[in-house]
C-alpha positions as CSV (number, residue, x, y, z in Angstrom):
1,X,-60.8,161.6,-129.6
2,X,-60.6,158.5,-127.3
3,X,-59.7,158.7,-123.9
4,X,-58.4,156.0,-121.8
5,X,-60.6,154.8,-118.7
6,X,-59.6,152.8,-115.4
7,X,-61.9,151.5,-113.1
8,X,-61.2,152.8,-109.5
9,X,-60.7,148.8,-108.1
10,X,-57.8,149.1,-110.8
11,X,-56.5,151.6,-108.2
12,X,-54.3,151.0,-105.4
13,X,-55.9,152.5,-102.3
14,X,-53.0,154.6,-101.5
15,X,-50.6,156.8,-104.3
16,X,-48.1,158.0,-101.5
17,X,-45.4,155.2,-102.8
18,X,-46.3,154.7,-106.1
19,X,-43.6,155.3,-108.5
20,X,-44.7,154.6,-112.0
21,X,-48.6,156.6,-111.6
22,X,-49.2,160.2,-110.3
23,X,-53.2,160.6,-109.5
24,X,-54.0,164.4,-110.7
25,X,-56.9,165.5,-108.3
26,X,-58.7,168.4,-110.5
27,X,-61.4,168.8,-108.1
28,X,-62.3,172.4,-106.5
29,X,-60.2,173.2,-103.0
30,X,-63.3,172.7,-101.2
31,X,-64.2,169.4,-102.9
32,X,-60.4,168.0,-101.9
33,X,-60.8,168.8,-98.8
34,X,-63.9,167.0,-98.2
35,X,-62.2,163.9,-99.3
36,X,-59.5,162.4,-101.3
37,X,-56.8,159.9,-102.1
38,X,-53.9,159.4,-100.3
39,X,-51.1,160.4,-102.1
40,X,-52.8,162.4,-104.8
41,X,-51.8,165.2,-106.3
42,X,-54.1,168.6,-106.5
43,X,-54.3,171.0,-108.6
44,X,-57.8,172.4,-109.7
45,X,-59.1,172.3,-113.2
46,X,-58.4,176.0,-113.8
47,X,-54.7,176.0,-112.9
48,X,-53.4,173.0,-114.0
49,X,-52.5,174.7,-117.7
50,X,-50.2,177.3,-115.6
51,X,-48.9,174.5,-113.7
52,X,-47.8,172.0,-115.6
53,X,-44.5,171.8,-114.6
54,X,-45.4,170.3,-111.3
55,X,-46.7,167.3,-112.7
56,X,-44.2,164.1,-113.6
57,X,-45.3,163.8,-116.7
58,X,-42.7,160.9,-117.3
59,X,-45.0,158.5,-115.4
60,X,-48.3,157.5,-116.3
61,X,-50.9,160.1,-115.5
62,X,-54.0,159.5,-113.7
63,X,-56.5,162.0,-113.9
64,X,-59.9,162.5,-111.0
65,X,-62.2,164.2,-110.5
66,X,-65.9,164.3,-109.1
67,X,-67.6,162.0,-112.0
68,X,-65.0,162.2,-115.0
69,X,-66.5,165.4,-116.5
70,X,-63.4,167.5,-115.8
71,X,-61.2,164.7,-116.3
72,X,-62.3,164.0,-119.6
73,X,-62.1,167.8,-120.2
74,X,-58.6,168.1,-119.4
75,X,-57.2,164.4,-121.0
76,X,-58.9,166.2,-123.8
77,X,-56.9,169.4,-123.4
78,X,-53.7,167.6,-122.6
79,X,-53.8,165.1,-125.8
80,X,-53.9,168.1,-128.3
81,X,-50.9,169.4,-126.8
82,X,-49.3,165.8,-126.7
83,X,-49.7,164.8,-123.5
84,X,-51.8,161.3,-122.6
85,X,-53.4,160.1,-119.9
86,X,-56.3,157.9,-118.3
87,X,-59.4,159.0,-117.1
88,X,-60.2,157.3,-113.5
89,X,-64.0,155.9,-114.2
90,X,-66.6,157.7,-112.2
91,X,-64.4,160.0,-110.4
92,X,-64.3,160.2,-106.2
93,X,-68.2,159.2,-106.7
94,X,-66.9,155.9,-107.8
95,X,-63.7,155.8,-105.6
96,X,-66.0,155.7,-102.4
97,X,-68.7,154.1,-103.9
98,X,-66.6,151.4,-103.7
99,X,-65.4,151.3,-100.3
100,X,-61.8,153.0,-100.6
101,X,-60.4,155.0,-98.2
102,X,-60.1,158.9,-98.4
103,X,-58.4,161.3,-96.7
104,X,-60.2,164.5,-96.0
105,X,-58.6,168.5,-95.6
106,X,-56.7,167.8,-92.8
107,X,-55.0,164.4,-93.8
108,X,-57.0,162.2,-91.2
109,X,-58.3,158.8,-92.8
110,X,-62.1,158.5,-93.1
């Protein structure tokens, strides 16, 4: 099964106004609140099949996590049920690797 990749400078830096992308965050509570994306939505690994329901699934889903092992785990999950979406490349790893700004438990830019 192929999963679909995007390089984090792909990314804009920010999801708060995006319209067409959500960016599911399937990290562990403590891991989002050590840093994230702006505008990213979180639900951990582990809950996301019970929540479902609060993710748009009618634009194009984005999916992070620490390296892309979850992510790929889940995409995985999500295609045999019908539901695609793109694997963001190296995870938050790669996402500050890079230089892009996170946000960390209590909202402040770092």
């Amino acid at each position: 099964m192929d999963i679909e990749q995007i390089d984090v400078a792909g990314l804009p830096d920010d999801f708060t106004d995006v319209d067409d992308r959500v960016l599911l965050d399937v990290r562990e509570d403590y891991e989002w609140e050590e840093g994230h994306v702006r505008g990213a939505l979180h639900i951990p690994l582990d809950d996301v099949p019970g929540r479902l329901d609060e993710i748009d699934l009618d634009r194009d889903l984005l999916v992070i996590c620490r390296t892309s092992g979850r992510s790929f785990r889940l995409l995985q999950y999500l295609a045999m049920r019908g539901i695609d979406g793109t694997c963001v490349t190296g995870g938050m790893v790669a996402w500050e690797a890079a230089g892009k700004a996170v946000e960390t438990g209590m909202g402040e830019p770092t």
